[in-house]
C-alpha positions, 0 to 999 in steps of 0.5 A: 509509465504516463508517457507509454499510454497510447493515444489510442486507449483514449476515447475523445468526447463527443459531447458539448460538457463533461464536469472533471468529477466525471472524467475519473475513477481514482483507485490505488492500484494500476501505474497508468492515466487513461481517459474515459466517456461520462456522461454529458451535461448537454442540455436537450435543446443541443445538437446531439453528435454521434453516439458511442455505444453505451459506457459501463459508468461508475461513480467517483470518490470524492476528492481527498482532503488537501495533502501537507506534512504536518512536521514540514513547511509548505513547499513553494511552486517550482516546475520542472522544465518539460516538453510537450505536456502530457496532455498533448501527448495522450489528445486530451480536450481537458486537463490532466494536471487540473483533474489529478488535483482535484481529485487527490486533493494536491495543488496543481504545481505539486501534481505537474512535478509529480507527474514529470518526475514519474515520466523520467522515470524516478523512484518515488523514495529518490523523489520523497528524499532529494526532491522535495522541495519539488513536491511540497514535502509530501511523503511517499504514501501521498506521491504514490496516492497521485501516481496509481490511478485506474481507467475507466473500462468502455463498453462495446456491447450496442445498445437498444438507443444505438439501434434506434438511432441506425433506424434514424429515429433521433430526429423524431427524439429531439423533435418530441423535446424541441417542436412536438407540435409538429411531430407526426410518428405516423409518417416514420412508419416503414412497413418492410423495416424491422424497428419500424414497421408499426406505430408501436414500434416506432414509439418504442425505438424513440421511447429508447433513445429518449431514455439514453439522453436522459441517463447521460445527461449530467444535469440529470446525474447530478439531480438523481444523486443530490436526490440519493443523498437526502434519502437513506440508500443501504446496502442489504445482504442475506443468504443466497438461494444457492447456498440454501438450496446446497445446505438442504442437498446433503446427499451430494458429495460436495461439501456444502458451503459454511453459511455459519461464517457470514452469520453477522451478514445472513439479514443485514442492512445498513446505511451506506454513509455507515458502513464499515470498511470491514463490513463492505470486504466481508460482504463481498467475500460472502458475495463472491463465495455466492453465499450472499445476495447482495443489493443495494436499496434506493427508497421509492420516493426517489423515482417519484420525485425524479420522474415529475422533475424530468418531465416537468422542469429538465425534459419538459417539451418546448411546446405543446405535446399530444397526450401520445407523445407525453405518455412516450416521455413519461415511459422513458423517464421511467424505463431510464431509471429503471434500466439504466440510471438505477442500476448505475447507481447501485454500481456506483455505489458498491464501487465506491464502498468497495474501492474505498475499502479496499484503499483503507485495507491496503493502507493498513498493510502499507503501514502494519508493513513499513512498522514491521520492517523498520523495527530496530536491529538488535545489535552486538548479540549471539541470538539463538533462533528456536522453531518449536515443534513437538514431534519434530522437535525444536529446530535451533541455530545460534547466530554470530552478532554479524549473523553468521550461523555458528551451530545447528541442532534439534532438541527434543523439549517436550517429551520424556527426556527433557531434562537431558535435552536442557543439559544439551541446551545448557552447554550450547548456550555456554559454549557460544556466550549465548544469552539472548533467545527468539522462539517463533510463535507457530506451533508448540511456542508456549510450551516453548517459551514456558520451558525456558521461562522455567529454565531461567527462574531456577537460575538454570542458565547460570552465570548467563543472564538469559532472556527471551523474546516471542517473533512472528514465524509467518512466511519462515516456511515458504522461505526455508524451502525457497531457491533464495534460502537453498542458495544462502544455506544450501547444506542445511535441512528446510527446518533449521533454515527456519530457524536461522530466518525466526533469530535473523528476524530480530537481529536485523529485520529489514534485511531478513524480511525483504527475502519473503514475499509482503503477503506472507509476512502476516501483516493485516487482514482481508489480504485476499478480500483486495485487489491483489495488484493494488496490493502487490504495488503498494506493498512493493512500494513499501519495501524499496521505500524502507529499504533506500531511506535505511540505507544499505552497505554495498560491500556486505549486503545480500544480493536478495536486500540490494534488488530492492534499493530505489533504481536498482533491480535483480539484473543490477543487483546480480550485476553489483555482486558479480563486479564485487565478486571479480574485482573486490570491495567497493572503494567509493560510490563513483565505482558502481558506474562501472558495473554492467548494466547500471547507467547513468539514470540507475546510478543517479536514483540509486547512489545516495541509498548505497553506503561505502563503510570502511569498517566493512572493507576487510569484512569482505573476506569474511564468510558471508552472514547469509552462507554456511561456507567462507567466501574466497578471498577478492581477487585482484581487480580487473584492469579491463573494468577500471576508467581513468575517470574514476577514482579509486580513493574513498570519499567520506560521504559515501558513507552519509545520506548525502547524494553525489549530485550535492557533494560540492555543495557539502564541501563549500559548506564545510570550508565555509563553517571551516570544518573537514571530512575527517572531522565527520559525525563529530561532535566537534563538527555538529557543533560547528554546523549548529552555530553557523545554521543558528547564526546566519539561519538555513533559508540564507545558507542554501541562498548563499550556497545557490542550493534549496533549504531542502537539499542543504538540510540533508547535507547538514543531517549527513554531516552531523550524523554519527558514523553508522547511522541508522533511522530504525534506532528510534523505532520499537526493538523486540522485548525480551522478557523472563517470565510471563502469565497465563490468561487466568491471571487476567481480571478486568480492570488490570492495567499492563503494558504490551505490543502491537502485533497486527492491526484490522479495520476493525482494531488492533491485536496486542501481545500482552504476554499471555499466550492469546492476544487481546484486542483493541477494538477500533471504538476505543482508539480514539483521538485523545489516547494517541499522540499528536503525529498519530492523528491523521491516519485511522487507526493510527496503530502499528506493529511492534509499537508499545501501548498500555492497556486495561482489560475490558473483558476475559472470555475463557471460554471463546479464549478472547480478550477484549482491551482498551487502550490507556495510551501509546508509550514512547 
């Protein structure tokens, strides 16, 4: 957290002026503010203060562009009261509110609220949902923009300067700029001392520190860079001299690195203003497999021009300089941009392609992640889930509506006796009502799925009417052998595990998919190309954020589902379940104060995500949905675990979005329209908080309340919303289908429909039922194909999302499809 940095970590300037656009290096990944030494801007004729050893400097990205929601008014400024600033805290001569919003491009008002609500420790979804008129209706991609931001990392190696500057040449240094007709290098000769012993000597140690200034002057950054920017600097890779050498020693027993897969990146060059996010992550790949040189190239002209501006306009002496002393200069400015400022630039450089890379990579997997989790259930179905397999057979288990396993088999589809083996599947699917089929896409799936296709075009199946949907089977293993999976299902075989996981997958994602590791989901690309605790946080982030804002019952769900609700974690979570377990159901929010562990703070960040459904109280003594065992009866509650301040009687608001901290709110609300909880989700209700907000407007009503327009439009949402509400119902379900084609059906120019199933930097892959999916590649996703709420992200394509496409290409050969995108179907 902000506040346990220590002021320690923190180096405090030591020169006259540092610009904000020095002071950090913005990257989405660490959960920490340290400050860090840039440059100077101090002109040559100051006091020059005692140096620091030498800083490993970086560029900085340059500032977002504004945050807003685009569906929500803008906010207005209201600060929340605190202490001492954070600045006072960490000893700061600047800032930090004035540099977060500079650099994340979030008015200072927004930033100051950000970062006091991050200090006293709340969610970013409890923030995004019950705060925000506090942060400018800013979703939670954009809070967590502010919130993760990286230190610089300081040096501690002593520089050729610092030597110098123990010698105590820095007065002859600031003496050849500020009176060199007065300086005489001939009487700083001492001929016992190392570093001074001769003229040559003396002239190169004031020579070193003169280079030193010059490259952390920030006038002269600020040239250097302005100079780079009217030049075309491009990043170049070719094949490294280790892999050739490797490749040309075939004798030796270790296997020479793949040259072929860097093919594209063995001679390339491009301009830096144009490079691909894809193209930086693959390069660096190639870089650090040592199978790339990678360097980046700043044309000669801009040396030249740099040298005759530094001694002739920002360096240029105060005063006549002997020929002697100009030729120490001019060695300088040569040997400082030789030496340190070119090889800052190329640092910065290939930070700033890299770190924003790897920001576009890691917000494709943030939002190929949220898409996939916020698929819609399918509901009030017998799913069969089938892992496909040749040898081993193919795994099944058929699953209740409530995703309680009913059976488990294995058939043998694809030998010599499958027609016996789809009797027995038959009579299964008969004997369970069953007409509803996932089959994961691993190994032998279109064998698979045209097995049943074929069952079901003869009318096989009669007189069920059998359909089938294709689901991602990634991460289904690593889970089925997990201690999670052998917890839940401790009596099944790892395989049928994975079956139950694939057809849980559709009935309820979100609860199936938090059991498995983001990174194995199979979201995205490059996963390995990133930061791996960029990636980790962000993807996290996601998780607990589609987690709170679904919602969760807390008298059903699994113990794996609820560590993941905003303020909650895996003590709270094992805590929760243990106190259900002792004492029964949950009759109300108020009782989770109760529960071991879970204060006050925890309570307040976590409460308005949880849900008290009744309907789901006598479900408790029902087997469990992630068990093959019954669950015993509840028992009595604890006497020992009850408080006299705490009620036992059901709340009908604990079963609505609506936070505790509102509830008066609501019923003030509710007694002025003249409506009452039992008539909640009611249409009859819904009409009467229309009329009311129509009539007297929402602005007027949160006044009269003594509330915000925000927090009153989330009681309203909560009233009016039906009984089991769920956000996902709007979002893209699984399609079934009865049929499919083959990819020699395809020609160019056919039209179809299909699904997104992963998107890259570099396009988006859609399943167009063929067996192969096709992809879209990044050139023809453009602004006009997409809706309007799609527009502000690149790409602006998900998983599970619909789209019509044509075929612009059908290579059989390479089994590649190429499509273009028609538009985005809703």
């Amino acid at each position: 957290m902000l506040e346990n940095v220590s002021a320690a970590n923190c180096c405090v300037f030591q020169r006259q002026s540092f610009s904000m656009d020095q002071a950090f290096s913005i990257s989405t990944a660490t959960t920490g503010v340290l400050l860090g030494e840039e440059p100077s801007s101090s002109k040559p004729t100051s006091m020059v203060k005692k140096e620091e050893p030498e800083d490993d400097f970086t560029f900085d990205e340059p500032a977002q562009k504004k945050q807003k929601t685009i569906t929500a008014p803008q906010g207005r400024p209201i600060k929340l009261k605190s202490g001492n600033s954070l600045g006072d805290e960490l000893q700061m001569t600047w800032d930090l509110i004035k540099v977060l919003a500079e650099k994340s491009g979030v008015k200072e008002w927004v930033c100051s609220n950000i970062v006091n609500l991050l200090r006293d420790e709340n969610t970013i979804p409890f923030i995004v949902r019950y705060r925000k008129e506090l942060i400018n209706h800013m979703d939670a991609d954009a809070v967590r923009d502010v919130q993760l931001y990286a230190p610089y990392k300081k040096g501690s190696k002593l520089t050729k300067a610092r030597r110098a500057k123990q010698l105590g040449l820095e007065a002859a240094a600031l003496a050849l700029l500020h009176s060199p007709q007065t300086l005489d290098l001939h009487s700083w000769i001492k001929p016992n001392t190392e570093g001074l012993s001769t003229l040559e000597e003396v002239s190169t140690g004031v020579e070193q520190i003169l280079a030193d200034m010059i490259a952390k002057d920030g006038e002269t950054l600020t040239y250097v860079r302005s100079l780079c920017d009217r030049s075309n600097v491009t990043l170049q890779s070719t094949v490294s001299k280790t892999a050739l050498k490797e490749q040309q020693q075939t004798d030796q027993k270790s296997k020479p690195k793949d040259i072929s897969k860097f093919s594209l990146y063995s001679e390339f060059s491009c301009n830096i203003q144009r490079i691909q996010h894809h193209q930086t992550l693959a390069i660096n790949r190639g870089e650090n497999l040592k199978i790339l040189s990678v360097k980046v190239n700043i044309p000669d002209w801009v040396k030249t021009d740099f040298c005759r501006w530094c001694v002739s306009v920002r360096w240029r002496p105060q005063g006549f300089a002997r020929p002697e002393l100009m030729k120490i200069l001019n060695a300088a400015v040569e040997d400082s941009y030789k030496r340190l400022i070119m090889p800052l630039l190329c640092r910065g450089y290939r930070t700033k392609l890299t770190t924003s890379a790897e920001k576009e990579s890691i917000a494709m997997f943030v939002r190929n992640l949220r898409q996939r989790l916020l698929m819609c259930p399918v509901r009030g179905r017998v799913i069969l889930g089938v892992d496909p397999g040749y040898r081993h057979g193919c795994k099944l288990a058929i699953l209740s509506p409530t995703s309680q396993i009913l059976h488990t088999d294995v058939v043998y589809l694809h030998g010599s006796g499958r027609n016996r083996e789809a009797d027995k599947l038959r009579h299964l699917m008969l004997e369970y009502s069953c007409q509803t089929v996932v089959i994961g896409n691993g190994t032998a799936c279109r064998e698979t799925e045209a097995f049943f296709a074929d069952l079901i075009k003869n009318g096989f199946f009669r007189p069920l009417d059998v359909s089938y949907c294709i689901t991602s089977e990634a991460g289904a293993s690593i889970y089925s052998v997990s201690p999670e999976a052998v917890k839940e299902m401790p009596d099944l075989d790892p395989n049928l595990r994975s079956a139950v996981s694939i057809g849980r997958r559709v009935q309820d994602p979100l609860a199936e998919l938090v059991k498995i590791a983001p990174k194995h989901i199979g979201i995205g690309t490059y996963q390995h190309d990133v930061s791996q605790s960029l990636l980790k946080a962000a993807l996290d982030g996601v998780v607990q954020e589609c987690v709170s804002f679904v919602g969760v019952d807390i008298n059903i769900c699994s113990e794996t589902l609820m560590r993941h609700v905003a303020g909650l974690n895996a003590g709270r979570a094992r805590s929760i379940v243990e106190w259900r377990e002792k004492n029964g159901p949950f009759l109300n929010r108020e009782q989770l104060k109760l529960v071991k562990g879970l204060g006050p703070k925890s309570f307040q960040q976590c409460a308005g995500f949880v849900r008290i459904n009744p309907e789901s109280i006598p479900y408790f003594c029902l087997p469990h949905p992630n068990s093959t065992a019954a669950v015993k009866p509840a028992a009595k509650k604890s006497k020992a675990k009850t408080s006299s301040s705490i009620s036992n009687h059901p709340n009908p608001l604990d079963q609505t979005c609506i936070h505790p901290e509102s509830y008066g709110i609501a019923m003030r609300f509710l007694s002025q329209i003249g409506g009452s909880l039992d008539q909640l989700g009611s249409a009859e209700l819904r009409q009467q908080v229309e009329s009311s907000v129509r009539r007297s407007g929402l602005e007027a009503l949160a006044q009269y309340l003594n509330t915000s327009a925000e927090t009153l439009q989330l009681i309203v949402d909560g009233l009016t919303q039906p009984p089991g509400f769920d956000i996902r119902q709007d979002f893209e379900q699984a399609d079934f289908k009865q049929g499919i084609v083959s990819m020699g059906d395809l020609h160019e120019g056919m039209v179809l429909t299909g699904r997104v199933e992963n998107t890259a930097l570099f396009g988006a892959f859609v399943d167009i039922g063929v067996g192969r999916s096709g992809l879209i590649p990044k050139r023809y996703i453009t602004l006009e194909k997409l809706p309007v709420d799609k527009r502000r992200r690149s790409l602006a394509l998900g998983p599970g999302e619909r789209v019509e496409v044509r075929v612009m290409d059908v290579d059989l050969q390479r089994n590649r499809i190429c499509l273009d995108l028609i538009r985005v179907l809703r």
